[in-house]
C-alpha positions as CSV (number, residue, x, y, z in Angstrom):
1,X,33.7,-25.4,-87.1
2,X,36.8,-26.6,-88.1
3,X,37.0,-29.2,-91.3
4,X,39.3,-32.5,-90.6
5,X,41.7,-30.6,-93.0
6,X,42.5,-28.1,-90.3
7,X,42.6,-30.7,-87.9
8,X,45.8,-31.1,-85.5
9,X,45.7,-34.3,-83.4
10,X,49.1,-36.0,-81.9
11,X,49.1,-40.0,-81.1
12,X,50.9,-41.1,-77.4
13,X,50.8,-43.7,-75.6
14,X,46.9,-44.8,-76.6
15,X,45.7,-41.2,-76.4
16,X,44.5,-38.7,-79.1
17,X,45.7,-35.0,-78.1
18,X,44.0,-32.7,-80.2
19,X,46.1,-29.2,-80.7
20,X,45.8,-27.0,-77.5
21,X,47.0,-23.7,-77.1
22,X,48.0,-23.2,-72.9
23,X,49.5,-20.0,-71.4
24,X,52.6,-22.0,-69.7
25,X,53.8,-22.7,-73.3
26,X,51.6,-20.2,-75.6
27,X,51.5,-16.9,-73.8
28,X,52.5,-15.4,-77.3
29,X,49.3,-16.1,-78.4
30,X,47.4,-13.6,-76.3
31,X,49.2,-10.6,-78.3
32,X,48.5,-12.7,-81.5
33,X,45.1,-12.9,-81.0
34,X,44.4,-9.3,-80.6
35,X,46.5,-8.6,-83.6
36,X,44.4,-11.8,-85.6
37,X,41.7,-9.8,-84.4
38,X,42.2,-5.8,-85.4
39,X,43.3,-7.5,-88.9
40,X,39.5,-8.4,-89.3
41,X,38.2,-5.4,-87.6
42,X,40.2,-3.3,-89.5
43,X,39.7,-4.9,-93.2
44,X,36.0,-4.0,-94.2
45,X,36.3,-3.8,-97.9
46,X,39.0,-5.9,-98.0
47,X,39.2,-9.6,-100.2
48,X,39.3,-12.6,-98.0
49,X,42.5,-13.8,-99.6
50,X,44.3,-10.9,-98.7
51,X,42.8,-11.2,-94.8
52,X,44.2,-14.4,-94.6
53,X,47.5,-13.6,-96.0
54,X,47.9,-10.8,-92.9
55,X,46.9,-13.7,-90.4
56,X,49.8,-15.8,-92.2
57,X,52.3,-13.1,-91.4
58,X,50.9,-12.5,-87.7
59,X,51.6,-16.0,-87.3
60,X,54.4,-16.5,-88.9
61,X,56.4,-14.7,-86.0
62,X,55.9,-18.2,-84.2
63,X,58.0,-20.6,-85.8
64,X,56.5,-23.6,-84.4
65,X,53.3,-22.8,-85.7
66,X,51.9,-25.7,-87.9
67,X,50.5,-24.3,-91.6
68,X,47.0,-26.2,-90.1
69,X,46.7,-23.9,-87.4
70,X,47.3,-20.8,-89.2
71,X,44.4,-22.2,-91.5
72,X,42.2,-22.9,-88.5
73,X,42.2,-19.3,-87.6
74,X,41.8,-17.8,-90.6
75,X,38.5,-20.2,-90.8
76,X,37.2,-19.4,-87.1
77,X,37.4,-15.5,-87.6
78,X,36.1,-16.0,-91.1
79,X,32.9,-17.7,-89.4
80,X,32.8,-14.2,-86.9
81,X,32.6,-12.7,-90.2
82,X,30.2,-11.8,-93.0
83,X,31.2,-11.5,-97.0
84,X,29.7,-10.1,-99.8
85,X,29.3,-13.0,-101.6
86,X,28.4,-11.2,-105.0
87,X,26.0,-11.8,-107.4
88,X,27.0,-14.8,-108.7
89,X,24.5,-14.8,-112.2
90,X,25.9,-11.4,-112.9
91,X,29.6,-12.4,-112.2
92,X,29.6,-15.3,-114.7
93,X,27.7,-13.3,-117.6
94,X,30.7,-10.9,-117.0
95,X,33.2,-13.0,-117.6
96,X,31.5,-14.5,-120.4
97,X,31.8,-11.4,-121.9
98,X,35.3,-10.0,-121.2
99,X,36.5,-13.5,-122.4
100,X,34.7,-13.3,-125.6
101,X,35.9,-10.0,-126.3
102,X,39.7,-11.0,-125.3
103,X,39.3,-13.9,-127.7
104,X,39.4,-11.7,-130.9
105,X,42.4,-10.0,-130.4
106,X,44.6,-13.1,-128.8
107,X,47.6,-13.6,-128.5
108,X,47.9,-10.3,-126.3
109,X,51.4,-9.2,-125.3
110,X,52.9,-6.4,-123.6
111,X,55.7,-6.0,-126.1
112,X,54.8,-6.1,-129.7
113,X,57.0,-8.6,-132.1
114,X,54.6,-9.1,-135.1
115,X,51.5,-8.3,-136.7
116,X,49.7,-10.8,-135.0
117,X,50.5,-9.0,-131.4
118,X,47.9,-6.9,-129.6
119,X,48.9,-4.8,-127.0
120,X,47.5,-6.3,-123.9
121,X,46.7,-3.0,-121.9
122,X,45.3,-1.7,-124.8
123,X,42.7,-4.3,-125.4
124,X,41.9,-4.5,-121.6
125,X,41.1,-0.7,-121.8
126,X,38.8,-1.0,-125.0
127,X,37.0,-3.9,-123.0
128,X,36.7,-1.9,-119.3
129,X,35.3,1.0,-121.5
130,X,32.4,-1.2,-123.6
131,X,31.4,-2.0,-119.9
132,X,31.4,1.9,-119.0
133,X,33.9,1.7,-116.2
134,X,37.6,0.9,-116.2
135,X,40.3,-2.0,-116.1
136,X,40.9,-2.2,-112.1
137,X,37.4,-1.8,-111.2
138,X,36.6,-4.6,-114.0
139,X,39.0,-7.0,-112.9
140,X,37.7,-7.4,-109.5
141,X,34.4,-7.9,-110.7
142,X,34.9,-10.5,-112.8
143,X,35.9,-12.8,-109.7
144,X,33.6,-11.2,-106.9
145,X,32.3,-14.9,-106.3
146,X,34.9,-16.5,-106.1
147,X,35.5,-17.1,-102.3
148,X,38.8,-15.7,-102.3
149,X,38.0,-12.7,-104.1
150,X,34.8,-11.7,-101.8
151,X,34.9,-8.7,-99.2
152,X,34.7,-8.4,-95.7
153,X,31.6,-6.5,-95.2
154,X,30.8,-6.8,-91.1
155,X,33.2,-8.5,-88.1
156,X,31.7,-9.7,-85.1
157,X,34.7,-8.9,-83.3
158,X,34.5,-10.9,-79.7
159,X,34.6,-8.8,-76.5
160,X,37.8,-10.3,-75.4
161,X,40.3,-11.5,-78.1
162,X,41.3,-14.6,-76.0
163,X,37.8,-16.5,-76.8
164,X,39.4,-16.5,-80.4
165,X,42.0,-19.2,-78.5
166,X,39.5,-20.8,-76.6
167,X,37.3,-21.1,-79.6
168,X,40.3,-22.8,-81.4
169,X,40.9,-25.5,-78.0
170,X,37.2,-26.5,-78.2
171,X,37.4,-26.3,-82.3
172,X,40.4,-28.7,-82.5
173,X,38.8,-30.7,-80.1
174,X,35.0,-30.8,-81.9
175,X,37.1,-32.3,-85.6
176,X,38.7,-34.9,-83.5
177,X,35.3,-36.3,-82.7
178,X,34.3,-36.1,-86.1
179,X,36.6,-39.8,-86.2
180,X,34.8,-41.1,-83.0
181,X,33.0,-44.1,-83.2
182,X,31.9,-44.3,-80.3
183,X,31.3,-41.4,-77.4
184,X,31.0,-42.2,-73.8
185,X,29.8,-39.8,-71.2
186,X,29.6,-41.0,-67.5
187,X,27.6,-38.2,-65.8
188,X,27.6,-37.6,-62.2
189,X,25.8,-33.9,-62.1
190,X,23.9,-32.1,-65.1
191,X,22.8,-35.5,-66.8
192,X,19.7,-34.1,-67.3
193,X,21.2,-30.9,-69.3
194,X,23.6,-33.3,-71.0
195,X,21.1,-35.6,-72.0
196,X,18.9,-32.6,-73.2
197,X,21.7,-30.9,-74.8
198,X,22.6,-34.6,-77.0
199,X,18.7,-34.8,-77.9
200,X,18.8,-31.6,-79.0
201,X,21.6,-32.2,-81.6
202,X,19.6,-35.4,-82.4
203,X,22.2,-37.5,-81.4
204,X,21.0,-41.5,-81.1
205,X,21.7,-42.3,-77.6
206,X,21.3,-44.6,-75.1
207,X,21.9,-44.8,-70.8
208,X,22.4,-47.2,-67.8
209,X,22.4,-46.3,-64.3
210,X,25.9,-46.4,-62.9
211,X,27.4,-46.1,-58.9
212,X,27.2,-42.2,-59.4
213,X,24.7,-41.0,-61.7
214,X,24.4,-42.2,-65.3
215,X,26.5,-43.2,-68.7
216,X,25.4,-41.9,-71.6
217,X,26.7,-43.7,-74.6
218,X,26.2,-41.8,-77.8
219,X,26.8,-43.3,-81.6
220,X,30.1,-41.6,-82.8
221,X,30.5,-40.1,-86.9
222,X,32.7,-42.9,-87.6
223,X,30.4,-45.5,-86.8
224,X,28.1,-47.5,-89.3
225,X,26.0,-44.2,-90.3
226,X,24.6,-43.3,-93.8
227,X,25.0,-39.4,-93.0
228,X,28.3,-39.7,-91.3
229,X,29.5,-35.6,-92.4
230,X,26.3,-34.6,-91.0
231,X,26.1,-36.5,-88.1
232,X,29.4,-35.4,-87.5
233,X,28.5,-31.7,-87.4
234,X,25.6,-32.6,-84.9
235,X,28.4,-34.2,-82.7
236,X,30.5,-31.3,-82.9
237,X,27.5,-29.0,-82.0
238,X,27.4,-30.8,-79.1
239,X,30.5,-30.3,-77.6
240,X,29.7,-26.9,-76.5
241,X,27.1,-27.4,-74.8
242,X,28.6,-30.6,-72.5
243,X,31.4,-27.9,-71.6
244,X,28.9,-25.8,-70.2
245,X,27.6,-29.0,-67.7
246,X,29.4,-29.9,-64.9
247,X,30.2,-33.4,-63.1
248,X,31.1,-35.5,-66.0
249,X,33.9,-37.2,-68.0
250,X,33.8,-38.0,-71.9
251,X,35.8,-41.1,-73.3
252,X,35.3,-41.4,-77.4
253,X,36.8,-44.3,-79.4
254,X,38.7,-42.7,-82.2
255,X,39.5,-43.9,-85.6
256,X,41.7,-41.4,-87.2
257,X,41.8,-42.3,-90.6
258,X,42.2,-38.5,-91.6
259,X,43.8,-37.1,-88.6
260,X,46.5,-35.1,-89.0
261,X,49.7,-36.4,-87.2
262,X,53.3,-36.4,-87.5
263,X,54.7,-38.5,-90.4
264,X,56.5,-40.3,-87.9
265,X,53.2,-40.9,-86.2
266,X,51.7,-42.5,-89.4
267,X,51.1,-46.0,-88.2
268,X,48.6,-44.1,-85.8
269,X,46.4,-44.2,-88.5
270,X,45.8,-48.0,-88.1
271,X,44.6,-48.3,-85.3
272,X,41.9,-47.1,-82.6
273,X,42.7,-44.3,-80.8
274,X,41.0,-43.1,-77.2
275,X,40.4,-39.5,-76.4
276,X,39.0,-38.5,-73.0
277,X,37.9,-35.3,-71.2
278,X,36.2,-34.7,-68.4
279,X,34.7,-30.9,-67.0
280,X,37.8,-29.7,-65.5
281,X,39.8,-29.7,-68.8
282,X,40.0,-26.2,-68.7
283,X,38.3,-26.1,-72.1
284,X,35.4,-23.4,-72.3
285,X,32.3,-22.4,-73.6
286,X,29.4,-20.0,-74.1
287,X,26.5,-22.2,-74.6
288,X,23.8,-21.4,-72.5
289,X,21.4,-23.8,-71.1
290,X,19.3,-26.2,-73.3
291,X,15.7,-25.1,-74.2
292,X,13.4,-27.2,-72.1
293,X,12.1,-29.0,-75.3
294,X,13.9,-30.6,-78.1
295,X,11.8,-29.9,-81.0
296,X,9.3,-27.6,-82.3
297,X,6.9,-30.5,-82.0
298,X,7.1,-30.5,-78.3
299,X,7.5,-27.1,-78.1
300,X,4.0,-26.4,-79.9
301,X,2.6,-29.8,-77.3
302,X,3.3,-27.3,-74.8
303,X,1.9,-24.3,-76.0
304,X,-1.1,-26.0,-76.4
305,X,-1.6,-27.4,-73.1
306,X,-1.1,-23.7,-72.0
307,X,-3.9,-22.9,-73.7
308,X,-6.1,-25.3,-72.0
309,X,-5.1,-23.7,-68.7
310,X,-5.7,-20.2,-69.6
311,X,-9.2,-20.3,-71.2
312,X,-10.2,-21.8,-67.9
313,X,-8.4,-18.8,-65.3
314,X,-8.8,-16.3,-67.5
315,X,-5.0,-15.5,-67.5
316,X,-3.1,-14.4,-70.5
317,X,-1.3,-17.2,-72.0
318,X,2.5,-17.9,-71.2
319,X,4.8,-16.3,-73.2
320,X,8.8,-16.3,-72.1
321,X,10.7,-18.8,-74.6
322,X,10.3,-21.3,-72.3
323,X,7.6,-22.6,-70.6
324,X,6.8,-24.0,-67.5
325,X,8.3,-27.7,-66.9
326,X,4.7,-28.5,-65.2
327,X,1.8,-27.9,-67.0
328,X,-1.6,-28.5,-65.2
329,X,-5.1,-27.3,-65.8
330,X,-7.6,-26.9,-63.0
331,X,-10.3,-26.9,-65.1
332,X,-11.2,-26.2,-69.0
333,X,-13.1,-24.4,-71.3
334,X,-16.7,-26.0,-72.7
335,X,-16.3,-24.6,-76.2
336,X,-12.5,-25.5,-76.3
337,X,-12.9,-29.2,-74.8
338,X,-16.0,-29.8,-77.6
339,X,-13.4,-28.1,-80.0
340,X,-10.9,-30.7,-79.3
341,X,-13.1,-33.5,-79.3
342,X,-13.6,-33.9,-74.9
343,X,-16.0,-33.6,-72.1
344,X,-15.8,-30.8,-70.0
345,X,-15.3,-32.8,-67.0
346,X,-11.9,-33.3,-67.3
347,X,-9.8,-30.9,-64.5
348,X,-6.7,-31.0,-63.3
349,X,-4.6,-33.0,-66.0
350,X,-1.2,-32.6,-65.9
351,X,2.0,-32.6,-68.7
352,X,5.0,-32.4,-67.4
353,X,8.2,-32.7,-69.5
354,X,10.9,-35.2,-68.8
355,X,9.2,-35.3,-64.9
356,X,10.3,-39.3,-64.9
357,X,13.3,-41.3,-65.7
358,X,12.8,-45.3,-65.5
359,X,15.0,-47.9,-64.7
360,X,15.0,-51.4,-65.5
361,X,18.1,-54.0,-64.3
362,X,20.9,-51.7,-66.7
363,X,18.3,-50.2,-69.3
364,X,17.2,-46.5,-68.5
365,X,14.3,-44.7,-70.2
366,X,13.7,-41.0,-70.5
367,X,10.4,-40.2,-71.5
368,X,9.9,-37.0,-73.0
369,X,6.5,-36.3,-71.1
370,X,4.7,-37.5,-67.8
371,X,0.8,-37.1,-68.2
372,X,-1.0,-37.6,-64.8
373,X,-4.8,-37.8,-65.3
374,X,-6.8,-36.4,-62.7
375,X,-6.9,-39.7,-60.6
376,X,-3.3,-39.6,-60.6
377,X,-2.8,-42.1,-63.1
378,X,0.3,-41.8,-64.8
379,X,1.6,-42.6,-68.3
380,X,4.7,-41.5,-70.0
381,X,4.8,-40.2,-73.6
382,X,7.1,-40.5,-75.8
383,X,7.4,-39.1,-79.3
384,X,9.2,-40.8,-82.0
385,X,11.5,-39.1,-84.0
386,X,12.7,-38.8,-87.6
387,X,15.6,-41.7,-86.2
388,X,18.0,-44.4,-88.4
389,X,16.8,-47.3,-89.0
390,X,19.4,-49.1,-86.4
391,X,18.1,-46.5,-83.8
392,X,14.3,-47.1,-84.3
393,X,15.5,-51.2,-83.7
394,X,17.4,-49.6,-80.1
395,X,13.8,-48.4,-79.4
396,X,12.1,-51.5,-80.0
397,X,14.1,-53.0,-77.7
398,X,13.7,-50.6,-75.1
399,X,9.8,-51.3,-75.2
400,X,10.0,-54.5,-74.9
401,X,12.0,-54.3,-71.3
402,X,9.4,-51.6,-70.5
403,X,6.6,-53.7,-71.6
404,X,4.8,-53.4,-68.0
405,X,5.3,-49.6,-67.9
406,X,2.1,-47.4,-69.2
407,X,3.0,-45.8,-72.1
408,X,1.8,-43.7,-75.1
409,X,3.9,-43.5,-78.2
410,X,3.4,-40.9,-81.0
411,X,4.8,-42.1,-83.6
412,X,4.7,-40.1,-87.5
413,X,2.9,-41.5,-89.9
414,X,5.8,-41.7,-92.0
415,X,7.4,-44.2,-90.1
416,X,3.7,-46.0,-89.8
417,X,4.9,-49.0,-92.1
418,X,8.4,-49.3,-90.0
419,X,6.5,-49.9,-86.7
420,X,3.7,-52.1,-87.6
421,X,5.1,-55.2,-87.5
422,X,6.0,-54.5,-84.0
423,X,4.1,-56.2,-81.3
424,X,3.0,-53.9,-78.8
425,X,2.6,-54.5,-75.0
426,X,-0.7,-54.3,-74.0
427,X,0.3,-51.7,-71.7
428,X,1.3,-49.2,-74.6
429,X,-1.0,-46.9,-77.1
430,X,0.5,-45.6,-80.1
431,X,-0.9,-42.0,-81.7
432,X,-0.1,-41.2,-85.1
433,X,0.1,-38.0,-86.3
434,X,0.6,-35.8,-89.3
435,X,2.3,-32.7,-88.2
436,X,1.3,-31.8,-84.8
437,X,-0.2,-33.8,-81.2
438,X,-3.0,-31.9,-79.9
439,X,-4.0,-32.2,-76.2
440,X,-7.1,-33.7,-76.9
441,X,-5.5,-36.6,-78.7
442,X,-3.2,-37.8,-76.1
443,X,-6.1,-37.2,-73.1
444,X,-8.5,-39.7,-75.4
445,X,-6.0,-42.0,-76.0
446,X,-5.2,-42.6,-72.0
447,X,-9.1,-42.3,-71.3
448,X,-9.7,-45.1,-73.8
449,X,-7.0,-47.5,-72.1
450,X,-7.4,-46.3,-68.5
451,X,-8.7,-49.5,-66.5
């Protein structure tokens, strides 16, 4: 990912345009790539400075080429790339020494003129050789970890060189949002995936049913945030992954107090900016589809529900990286029910992940899980997350227009003290848990409240 210092974003008539390489007017770039390309694949051993100094030259043969983007693909194959990064401890004792020695016999010259001169060479041997090797093998040592200085060691050189130029389109595109303040995505296909995809960067969110599917609104970086650089890499990992959906168009609210522009495009900077996209902006990507849950905490809900239906048939338990979306027992083990706190006489309950979606005038709710009891009962679950305080006040309010609906919340117990002044509908149970929700907790909890 690119940093706002390599970012290239021009200002026109309300839009933001971050920098976009197209064939009509950057067919060059094709033949530059694969060049930017065999420089890396050809330069194990080499410093990273000196890598970057060959991309400068590759690029140099287009004369409109802005100094940013040469930066922005020296740091794009740079993060296809691994570097010895040194022992750092080691480097720094090294110096210590070399300097102390040098100190003795300063000032060193190359041409005597007094008796105060030492020969600079000289002294730079006598050094290399009290370290047992000599002066050009010492001198890269002593700045191995320094960034510049380390060596290519492996390039994870792409199958076709022109997804180094669609990397850098999506790239320049990702840092722009790093200035949004606001993201809106109006979803008429995929919502599901794009909703998954935003939960899964643990984006705060929120949706209304529209004509044609839904709008997902999402909190942008430059909004009132106390971890605004990391929330803005979760934005940016985002991005990706809404490429991959189809059926939807993004409009963020940009405040570009660090953009790069023009200097005649300075007065940009003062005011809000709008940047929009939709799927057919030719922009691509590699992300595959979300994982079905959003957090190991779900994922391990899962897992264990599995293992209530597997006891019972006998079958071995499911192990593909993704398990079923429905999850339903017929019947369950004795020992394993008394394990877990039940009766044996409870078949056929059901999880099923994000099986629901609720809506309520303009307010939409996603639960994370449906839970059908074996009278067909239903009750949504939904597990509270690690969230800002202004989100956790969103969610509040999202209970309280959902106050008829069943629902079970399982909430951490570290946010215990944030939730209990809230006043619950009678129609919703709240878990808290420590590290993990086991089955047998959640079926308890609806048993409890069933009428």
């Amino acid at each position: 990912m690119l940093t706002k210092e390599l970012a290239i974003v021009s200002f026109e008539n309300g839009q933001a345009h971050p920098d976009r390489l197209v064939r009509s007017k950057h067919h060059a770039y094709v033949e530059l790539a694969s060049r930017m390309c065999s420089v890396y694949r050809d330069g194990l051993g080499k410093m990273r400075k000196s890598l970057h100094y060959e991309i400068q030259k590759i690029l140099e043969d287009d004369p409109e080429c802005p100094v940013r983007r040469i930066g922005a693909f020296c740091k794009l194959l740079d993060e296809w790339s691994e570097y010895d990064a040194g022992k750092p401890k080691q480097t720094a004792a090294l110096r210590k020494r070399v300097f102390r020695q040098a100190a003795q016999f300063h000032p060193l010259v190359r041409s005597i003129e007094s008796i105060l001169d030492h020969d600079e060479q000289a002294i730079k041997d006598k050094i290399a050789a009290s370290e047992q090797t000599t002066w050009l093998e010492l001198e890269e040592k002593l700045f191995a970890d320094i960034i510049e200085h380390q060596k290519l060691i492996r390039f994870n050189e792409p199958k076709d060189p022109i997804e180094l130029l669609a990397r850098y389109n999506v790239a320049q595109t990702q840092v722009a949002l790093m200035d949004a303040t606001q993201v809106i995505i109006d979803a008429r296909e995929d919502w599901k995936a794009i909703l998954r995809f935003a939960k899964l960067a643990n984006l705060m969110h929120r949706i209304e049913p529209r004509t044609q599917g839904y709008r997902i609104m999402l909190d942008g970086p430059a909004s009132v945030l106390r971890s605004t650089h990391r929330y803005g890499v979760q934005m940016a990992k985002f991005l990706p992954g809404l490429l991959a959906c189809k059926g939807w168009k993004l409009t963020a609210q940009l405040n570009p107090k660090k953009l790069a522009s023009s200097p005649s495009h300075q007065w940009a900077k003062k005011r809000a900016w709008k940047l929009t996209l939709d799927d057919a902006a030719g922009l691509q990507s590699d992300a595959t589809a979300p994982n079905l849950t959003d957090s190991q905490l779900e994922s391990d809900l899962m897992e264990e529900w599995q293992v209530m239906l597997a006891i019972e048939s006998g079958s071995p338990v499911y192990s593909a990286p993704n398990p079923p979306d429905s999850l339903e027992a017929p019947s369950l083990d004795a020992s394993y029910l008394e394990a877990a706190g039940l009766e044996a006489s409870m078949p056929q309950w059901q999880l099923i992940r994000e099986g629901d979606i609720l809506v309520r005038g303009q307010r939409v709710f996603f639960p994370d899980f449906t839970v059908i009891s074996p009278s067909g009962f239903r009750v949504f679950l939904e597990i509270v997350g690690f969230w800002t305080p202004e989100y956790i006040r969103h969610k509040k309010e999202v209970l309280e227009v959902f106050a008829p609906t069943p629902l079970l919340l399982a909430i951490p117990q570290s946010l215990k003290k944030q939730w209990q002044s809230h006043r619950f509908s009678p129609n919703h149970k709240v878990i808290y848990y420590q590290q993990s929700i086991s089955p047998g907790e959640i079926i308890q909890a609806i048993e409890e409240n069933t009428p």
